[in-house]
DOMI-960654 format. One record per atom (N, C-alpha, C, CB): atom name; x, y, z negated; residue in one letter; residue number from 1. Coordinates in Angstrom, 2 decimals. Each point is the difference from the previous one (the first is absolute). Glycine has a CB too. Layout:
  a      c1      c2      c3 r   k
 CA       X       Y       Z a NUM
...
//
This chain:
  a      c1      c2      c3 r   k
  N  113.05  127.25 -118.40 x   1
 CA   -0.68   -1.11    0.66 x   1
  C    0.47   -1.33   -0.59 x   1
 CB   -0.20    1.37    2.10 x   1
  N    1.54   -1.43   -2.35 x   2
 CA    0.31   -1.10   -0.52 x   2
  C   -0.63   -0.81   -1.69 x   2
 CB    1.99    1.11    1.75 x   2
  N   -1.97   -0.13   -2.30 x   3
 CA   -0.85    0.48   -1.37 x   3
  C   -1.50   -1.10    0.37 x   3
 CB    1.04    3.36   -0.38 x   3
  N   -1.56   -2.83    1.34 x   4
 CA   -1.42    0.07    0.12 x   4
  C    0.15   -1.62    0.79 x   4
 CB   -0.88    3.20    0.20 x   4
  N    1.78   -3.81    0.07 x   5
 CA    0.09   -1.44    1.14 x   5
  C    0.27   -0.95   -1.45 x   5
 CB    1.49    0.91    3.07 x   5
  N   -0.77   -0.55   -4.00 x   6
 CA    0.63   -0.98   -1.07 x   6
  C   -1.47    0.23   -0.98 x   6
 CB    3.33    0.36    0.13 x   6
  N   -4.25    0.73   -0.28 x   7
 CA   -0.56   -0.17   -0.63 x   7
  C   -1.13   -0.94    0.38 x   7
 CB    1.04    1.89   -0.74 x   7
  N   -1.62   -1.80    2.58 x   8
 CA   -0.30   -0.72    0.53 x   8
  C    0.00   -1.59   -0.62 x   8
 CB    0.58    1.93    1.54 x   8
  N    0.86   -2.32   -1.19 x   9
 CA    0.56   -1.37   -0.37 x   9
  C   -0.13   -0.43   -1.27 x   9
 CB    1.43    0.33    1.51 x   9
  N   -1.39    0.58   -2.45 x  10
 CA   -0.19   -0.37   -1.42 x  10
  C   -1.49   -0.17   -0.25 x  10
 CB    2.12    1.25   -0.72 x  10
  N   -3.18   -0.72    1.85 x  11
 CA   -1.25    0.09   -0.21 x  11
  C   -0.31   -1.66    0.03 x  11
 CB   -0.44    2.68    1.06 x  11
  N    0.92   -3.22    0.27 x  12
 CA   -0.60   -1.08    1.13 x  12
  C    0.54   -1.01   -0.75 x  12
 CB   -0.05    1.03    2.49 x  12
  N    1.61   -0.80   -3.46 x  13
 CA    0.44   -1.68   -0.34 x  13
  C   -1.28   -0.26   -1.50 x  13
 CB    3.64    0.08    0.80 x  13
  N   -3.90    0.84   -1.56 x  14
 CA   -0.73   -0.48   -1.28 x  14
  C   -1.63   -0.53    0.63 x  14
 CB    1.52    2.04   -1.93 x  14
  N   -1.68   -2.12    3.39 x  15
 CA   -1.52   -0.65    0.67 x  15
  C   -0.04   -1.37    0.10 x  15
 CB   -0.29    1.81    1.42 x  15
  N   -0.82   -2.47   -1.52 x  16
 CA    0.08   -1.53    0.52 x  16
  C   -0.51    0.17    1.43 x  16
 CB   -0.49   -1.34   -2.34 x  16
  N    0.22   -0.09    2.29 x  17
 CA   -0.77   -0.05    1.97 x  17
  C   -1.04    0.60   -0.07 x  17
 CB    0.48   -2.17    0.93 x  17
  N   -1.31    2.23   -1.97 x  18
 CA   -1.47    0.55    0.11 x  18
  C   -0.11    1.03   -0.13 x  18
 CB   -0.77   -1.40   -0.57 x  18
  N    1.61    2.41    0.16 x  19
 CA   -0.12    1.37    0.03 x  19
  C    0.69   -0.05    1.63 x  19
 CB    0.16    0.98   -3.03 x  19
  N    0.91   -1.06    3.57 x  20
 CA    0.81   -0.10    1.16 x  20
  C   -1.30   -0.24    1.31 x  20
 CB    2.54   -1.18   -1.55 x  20
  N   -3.74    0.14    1.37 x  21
 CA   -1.08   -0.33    0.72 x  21
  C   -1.05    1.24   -0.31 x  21
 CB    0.54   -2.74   -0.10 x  21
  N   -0.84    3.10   -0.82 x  22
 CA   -0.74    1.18    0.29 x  22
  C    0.59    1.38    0.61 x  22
 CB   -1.14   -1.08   -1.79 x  22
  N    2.28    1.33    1.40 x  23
 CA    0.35    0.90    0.95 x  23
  C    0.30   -0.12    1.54 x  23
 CB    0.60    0.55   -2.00 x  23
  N   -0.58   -1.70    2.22 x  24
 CA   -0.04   -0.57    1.32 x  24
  C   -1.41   -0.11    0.49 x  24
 CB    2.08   -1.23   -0.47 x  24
  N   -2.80    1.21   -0.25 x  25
 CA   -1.61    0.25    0.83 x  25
  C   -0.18    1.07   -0.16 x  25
 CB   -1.18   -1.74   -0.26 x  25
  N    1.07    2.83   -0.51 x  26
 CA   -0.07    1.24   -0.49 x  26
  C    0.63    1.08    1.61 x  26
 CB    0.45   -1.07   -3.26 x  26
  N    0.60    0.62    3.53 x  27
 CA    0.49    0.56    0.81 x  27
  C   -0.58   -0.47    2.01 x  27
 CB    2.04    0.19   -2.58 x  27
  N   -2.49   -1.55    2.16 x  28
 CA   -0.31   -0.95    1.21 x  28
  C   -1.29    1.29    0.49 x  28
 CB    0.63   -3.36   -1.03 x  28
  N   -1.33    3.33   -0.21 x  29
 CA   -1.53    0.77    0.04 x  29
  C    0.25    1.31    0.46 x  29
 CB   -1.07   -1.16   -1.97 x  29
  N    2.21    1.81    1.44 x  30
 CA    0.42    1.14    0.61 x  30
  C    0.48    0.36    1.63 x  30
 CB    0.46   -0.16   -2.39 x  30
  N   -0.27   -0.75    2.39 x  31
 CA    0.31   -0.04    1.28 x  31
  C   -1.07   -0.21    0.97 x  31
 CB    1.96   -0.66   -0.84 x  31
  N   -3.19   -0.24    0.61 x  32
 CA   -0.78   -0.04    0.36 x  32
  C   -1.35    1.18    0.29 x  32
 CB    1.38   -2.00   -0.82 x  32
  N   -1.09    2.43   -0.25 x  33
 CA   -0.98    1.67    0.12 x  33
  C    1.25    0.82    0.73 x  33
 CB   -1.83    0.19   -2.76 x  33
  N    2.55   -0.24    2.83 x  34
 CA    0.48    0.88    1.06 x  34
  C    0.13   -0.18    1.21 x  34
 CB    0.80    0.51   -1.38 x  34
  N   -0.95   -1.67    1.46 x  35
 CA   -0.40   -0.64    1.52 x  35
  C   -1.12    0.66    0.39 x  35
 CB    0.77   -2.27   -0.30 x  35
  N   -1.99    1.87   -0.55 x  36
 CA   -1.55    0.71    0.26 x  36
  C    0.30    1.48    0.45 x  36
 CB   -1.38   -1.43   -2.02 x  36
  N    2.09    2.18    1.97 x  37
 CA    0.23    1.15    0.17 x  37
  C    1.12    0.57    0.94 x  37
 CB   -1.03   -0.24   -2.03 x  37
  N    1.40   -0.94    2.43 x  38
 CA    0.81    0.48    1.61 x  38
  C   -0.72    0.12    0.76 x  38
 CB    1.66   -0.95   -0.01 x  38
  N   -1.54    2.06    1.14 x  39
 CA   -0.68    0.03    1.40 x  39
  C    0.46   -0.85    0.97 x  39
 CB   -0.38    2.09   -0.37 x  39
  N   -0.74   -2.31    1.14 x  40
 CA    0.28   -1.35    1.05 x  40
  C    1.25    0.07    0.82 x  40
 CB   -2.45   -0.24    0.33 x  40
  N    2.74    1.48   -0.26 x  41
 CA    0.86    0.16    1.12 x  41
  C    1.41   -0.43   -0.76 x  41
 CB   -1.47    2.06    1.47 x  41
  N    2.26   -2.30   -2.69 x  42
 CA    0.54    0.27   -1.19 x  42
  C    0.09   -1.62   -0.29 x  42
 CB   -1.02    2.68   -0.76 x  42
  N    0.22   -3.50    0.83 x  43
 CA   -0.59   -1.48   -0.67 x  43
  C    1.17   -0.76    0.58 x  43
 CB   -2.93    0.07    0.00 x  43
  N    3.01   -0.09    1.66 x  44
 CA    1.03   -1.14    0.12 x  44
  C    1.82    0.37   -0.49 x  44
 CB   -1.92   -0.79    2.27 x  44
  N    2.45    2.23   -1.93 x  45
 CA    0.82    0.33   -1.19 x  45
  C    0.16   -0.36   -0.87 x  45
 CB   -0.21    1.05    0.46 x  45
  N   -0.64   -1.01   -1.56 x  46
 CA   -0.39   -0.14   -0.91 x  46
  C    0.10   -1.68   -0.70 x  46
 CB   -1.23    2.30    0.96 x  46
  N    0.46   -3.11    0.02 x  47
 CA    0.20   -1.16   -0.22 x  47
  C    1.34   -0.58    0.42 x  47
 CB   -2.32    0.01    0.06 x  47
  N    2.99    0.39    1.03 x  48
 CA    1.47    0.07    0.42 x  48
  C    0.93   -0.06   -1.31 x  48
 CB   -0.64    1.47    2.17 x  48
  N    0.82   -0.13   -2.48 x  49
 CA    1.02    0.06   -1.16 x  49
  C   -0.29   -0.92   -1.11 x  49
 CB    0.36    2.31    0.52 x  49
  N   -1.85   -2.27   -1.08 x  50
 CA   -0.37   -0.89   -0.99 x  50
  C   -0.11   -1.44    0.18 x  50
 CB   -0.97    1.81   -0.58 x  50
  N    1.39   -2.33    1.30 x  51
 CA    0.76   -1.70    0.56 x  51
  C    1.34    0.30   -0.11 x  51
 CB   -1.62   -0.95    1.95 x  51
  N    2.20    2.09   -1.36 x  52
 CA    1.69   -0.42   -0.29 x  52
  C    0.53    0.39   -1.39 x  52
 CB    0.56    0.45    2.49 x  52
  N   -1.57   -0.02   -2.96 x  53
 CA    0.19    0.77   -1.74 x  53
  C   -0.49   -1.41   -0.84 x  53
 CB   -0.94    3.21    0.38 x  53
  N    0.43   -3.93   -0.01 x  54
 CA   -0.86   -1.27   -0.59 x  54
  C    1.14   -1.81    0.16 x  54
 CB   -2.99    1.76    1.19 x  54
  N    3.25   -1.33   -0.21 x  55
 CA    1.05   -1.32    0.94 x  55
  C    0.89    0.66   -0.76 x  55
 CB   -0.56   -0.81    2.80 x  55
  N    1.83    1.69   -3.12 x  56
 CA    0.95   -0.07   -0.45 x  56
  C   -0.03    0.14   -1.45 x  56
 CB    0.69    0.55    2.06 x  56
  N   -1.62   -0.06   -2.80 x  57
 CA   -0.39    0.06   -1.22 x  57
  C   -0.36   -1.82   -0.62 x  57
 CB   -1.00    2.95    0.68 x  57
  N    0.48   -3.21   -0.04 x  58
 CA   -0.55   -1.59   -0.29 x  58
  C    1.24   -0.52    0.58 x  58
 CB   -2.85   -0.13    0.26 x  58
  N    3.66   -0.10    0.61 x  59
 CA    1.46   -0.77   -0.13 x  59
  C    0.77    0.18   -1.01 x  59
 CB    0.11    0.09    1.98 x  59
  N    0.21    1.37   -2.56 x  60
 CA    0.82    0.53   -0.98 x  60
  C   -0.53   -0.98   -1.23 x  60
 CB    0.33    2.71    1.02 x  60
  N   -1.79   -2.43   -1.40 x  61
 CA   -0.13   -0.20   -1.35 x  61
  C   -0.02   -1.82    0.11 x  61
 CB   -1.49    2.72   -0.80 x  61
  N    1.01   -3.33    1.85 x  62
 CA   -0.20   -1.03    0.25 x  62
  C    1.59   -1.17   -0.23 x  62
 CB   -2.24    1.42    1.58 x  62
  N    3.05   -0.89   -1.08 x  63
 CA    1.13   -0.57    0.83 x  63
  C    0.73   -0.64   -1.49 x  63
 CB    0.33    1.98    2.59 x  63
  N   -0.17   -1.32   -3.71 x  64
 CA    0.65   -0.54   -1.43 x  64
  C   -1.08   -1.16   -0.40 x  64
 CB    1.19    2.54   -0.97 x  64
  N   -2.39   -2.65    1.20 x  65
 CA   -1.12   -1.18   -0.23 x  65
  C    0.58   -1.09    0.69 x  65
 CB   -2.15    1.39   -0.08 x  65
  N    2.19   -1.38    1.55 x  66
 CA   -0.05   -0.44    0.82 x  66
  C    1.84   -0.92   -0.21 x  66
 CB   -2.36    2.04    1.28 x  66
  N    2.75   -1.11   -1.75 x  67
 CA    1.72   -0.63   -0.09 x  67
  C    0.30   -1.09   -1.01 x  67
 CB    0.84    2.33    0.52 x  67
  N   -1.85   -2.08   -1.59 x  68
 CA   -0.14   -0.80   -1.35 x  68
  C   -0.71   -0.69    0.04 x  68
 CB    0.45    1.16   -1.10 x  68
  N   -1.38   -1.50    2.00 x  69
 CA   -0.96   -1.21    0.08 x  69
  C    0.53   -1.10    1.01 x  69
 CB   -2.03    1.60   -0.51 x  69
  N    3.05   -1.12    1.22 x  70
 CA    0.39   -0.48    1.65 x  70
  C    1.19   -1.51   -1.29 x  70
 CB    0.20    3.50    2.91 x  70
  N   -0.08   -4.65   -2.77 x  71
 CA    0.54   -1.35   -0.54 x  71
  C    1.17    0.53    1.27 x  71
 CB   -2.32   -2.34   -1.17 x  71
  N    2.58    1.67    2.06 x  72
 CA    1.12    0.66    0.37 x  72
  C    0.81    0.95   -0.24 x  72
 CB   -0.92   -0.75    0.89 x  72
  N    0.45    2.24   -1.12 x  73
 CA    1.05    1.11   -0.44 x  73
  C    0.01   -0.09   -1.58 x  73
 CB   -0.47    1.75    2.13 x  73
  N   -0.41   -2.05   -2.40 x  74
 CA    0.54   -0.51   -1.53 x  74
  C    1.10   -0.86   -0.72 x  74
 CB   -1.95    0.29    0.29 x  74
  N    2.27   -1.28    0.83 x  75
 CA    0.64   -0.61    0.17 x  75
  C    1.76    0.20    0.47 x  75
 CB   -2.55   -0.66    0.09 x  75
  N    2.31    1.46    1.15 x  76
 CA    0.89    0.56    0.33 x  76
  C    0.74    1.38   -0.65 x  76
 CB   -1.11   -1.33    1.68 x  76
  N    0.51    1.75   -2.71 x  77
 CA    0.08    1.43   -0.98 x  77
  C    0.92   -1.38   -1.29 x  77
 CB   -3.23    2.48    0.61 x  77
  N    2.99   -3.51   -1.17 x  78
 CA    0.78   -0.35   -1.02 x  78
  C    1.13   -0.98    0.06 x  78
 CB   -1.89    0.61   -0.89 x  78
  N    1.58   -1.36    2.28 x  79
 CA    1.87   -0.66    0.05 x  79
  C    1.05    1.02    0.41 x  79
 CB   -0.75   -2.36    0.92 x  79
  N    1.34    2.42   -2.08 x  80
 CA    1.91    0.33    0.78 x  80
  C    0.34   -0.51    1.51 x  80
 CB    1.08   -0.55   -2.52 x  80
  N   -0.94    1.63    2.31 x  81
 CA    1.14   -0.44    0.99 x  81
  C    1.19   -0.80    0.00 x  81
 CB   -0.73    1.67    0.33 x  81
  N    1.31   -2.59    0.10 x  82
 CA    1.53   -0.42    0.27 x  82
  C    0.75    0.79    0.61 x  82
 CB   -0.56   -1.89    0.10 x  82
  N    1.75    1.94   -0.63 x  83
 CA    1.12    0.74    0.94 x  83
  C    1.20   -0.95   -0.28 x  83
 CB   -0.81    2.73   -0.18 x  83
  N    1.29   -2.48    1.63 x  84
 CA    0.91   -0.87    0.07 x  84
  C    0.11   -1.45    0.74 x  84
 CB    0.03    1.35   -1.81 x  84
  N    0.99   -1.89    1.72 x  85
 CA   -0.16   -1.35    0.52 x  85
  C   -0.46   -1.40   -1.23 x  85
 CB    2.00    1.13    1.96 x  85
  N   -3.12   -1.75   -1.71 x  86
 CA   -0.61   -0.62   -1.11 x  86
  C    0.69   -1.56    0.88 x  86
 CB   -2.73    1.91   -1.19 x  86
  N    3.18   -3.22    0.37 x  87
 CA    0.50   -0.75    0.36 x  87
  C   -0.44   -1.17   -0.90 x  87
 CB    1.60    1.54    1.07 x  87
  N   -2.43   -2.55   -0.48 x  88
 CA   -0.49   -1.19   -0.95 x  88
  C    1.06   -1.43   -0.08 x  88
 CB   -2.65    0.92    0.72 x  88
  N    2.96   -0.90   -1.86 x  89
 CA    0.75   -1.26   -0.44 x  89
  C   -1.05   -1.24   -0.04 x  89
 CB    1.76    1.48   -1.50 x  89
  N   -0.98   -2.51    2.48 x  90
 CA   -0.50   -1.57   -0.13 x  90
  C    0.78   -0.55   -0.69 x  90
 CB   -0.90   -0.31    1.87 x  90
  N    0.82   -0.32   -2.93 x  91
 CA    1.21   -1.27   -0.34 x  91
  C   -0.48   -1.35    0.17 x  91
 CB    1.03    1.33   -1.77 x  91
  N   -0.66   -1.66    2.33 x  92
 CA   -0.01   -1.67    0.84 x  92
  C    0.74   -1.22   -0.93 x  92
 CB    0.35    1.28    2.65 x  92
  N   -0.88   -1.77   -3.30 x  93
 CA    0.14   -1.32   -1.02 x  93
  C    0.34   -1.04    0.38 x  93
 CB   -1.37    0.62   -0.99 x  93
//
């Protein structure tokens, strides 16, 4: 399995966005004909799991965008820190 996850990974890094966007509709559509083909009784299930499969999937992939666009944590990601006691000299003339 591991074999088959790295080969995975070696597949997905040589893609740009536009291959990355068609398989993201490719699959959207898939999902969609299988919708057509749930029974009614099955649908709100169905739509159940596929919101909490959708909400944590879209935070995950979302959340590294979201961290790098944010001026504040960008901000807060490149000053040092101080340690210690920092002490400002006046000299008075």
């Amino acid at each position: 399995m591991k074999r088959f996850f790295d080969w995975i990974n070696d597949y997905i890094s040589g893609l740009d966005w536009k291959d990355l966007a068609c398989i993201k509709l490719c699959t959207a559509a898939f999902g969609v004909l299988i919708g057509l083909f749930i029974q009614k009784r099955y649908k709100k299930a169905a739509a159940i799991l596929s919101s909490i499969v959708f909400i944590n999937t879209a935070a995950y992939t979302l959340y590294p965008l979201l961290k790098q666009l944010c001026p504040h944590c960008r901000k807060a990601n490149t000053q040092p820190e101080e340690e210690g006691f920092v002490m400002r000299i006046i000299s008075e003339d």
